[in-house]
C-alpha positions as CSV (number, residue, x, y, z in Angstrom):
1,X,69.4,89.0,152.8
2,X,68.9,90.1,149.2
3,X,65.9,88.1,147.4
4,X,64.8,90.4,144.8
5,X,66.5,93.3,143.5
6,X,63.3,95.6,144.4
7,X,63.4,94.5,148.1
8,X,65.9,94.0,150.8
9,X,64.9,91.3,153.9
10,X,66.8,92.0,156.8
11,X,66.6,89.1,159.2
12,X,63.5,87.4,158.2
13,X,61.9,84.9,160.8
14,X,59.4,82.7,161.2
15,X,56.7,84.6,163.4
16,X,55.4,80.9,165.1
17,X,58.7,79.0,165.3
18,X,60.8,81.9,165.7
19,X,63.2,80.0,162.8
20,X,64.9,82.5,160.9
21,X,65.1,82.2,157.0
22,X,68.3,81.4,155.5
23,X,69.8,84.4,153.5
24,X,70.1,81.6,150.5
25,X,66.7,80.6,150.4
26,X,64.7,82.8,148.1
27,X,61.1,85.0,149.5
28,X,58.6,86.2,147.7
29,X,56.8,89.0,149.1
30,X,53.3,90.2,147.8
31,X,52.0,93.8,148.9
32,X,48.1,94.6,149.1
33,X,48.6,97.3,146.8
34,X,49.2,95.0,144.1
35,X,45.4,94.3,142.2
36,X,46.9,90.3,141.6
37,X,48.0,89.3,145.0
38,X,44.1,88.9,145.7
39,X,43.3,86.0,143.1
40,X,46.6,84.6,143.5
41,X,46.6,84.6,147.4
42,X,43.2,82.5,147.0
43,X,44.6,80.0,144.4
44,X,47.2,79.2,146.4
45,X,44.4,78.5,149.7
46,X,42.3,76.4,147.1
47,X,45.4,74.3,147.2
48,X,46.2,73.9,150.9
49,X,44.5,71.0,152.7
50,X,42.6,71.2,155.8
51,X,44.6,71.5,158.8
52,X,47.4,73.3,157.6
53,X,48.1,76.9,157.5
54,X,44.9,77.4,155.1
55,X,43.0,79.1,158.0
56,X,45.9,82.0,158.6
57,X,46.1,82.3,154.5
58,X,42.5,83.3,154.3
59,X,42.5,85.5,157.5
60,X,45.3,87.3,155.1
61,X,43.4,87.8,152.2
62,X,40.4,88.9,154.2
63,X,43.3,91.9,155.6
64,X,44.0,92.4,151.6
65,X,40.3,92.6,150.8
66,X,39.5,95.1,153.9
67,X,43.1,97.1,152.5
68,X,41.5,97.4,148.9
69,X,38.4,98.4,150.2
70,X,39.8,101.1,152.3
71,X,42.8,102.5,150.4
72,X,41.6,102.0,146.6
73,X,43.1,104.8,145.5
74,X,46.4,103.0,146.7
75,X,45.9,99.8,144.2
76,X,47.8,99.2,141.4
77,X,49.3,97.0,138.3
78,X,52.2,95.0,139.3
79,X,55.6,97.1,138.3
């Protein structure tokens, strides 16, 4: 499937529920080379309510954090 001209998803699927995502519904994928995905990563986990998949979102950024610290030289502006 073809979301976004920069990147192609080849069979995209669910990791819990093993549901694939339809080729017509759009992804959008964030890298942790990209100095924004951090601040926007915890917006969107200010947002969630308790219970749902808030816990998972913030084990995420805590990988993003760890990847900045680790690979600085690697960060960069959004293209």
């Amino acid at each position: 499937m073809l979301n976004e001209a920069k990147y192609n998803i080849i069979e995209a699927q669910n990791k819990q529920t093993r549901q694939l995502i339809p080729s017509d519904e759009p992804v959008f994928l964030f890298r942790a080379q990209d100095k924004l995905t951090r601040r926007v990563l915890c917006d969107y986990a200010d947002l969630l309510p308790e219970g749902s998949h808030k816990e998972q979102v913030l084990i995420q950024i805590g990988k993003f954090i760890g990847f900045a610290e680790t690979y600085s030289y690697r960060m960069k502006d959004p293209d």
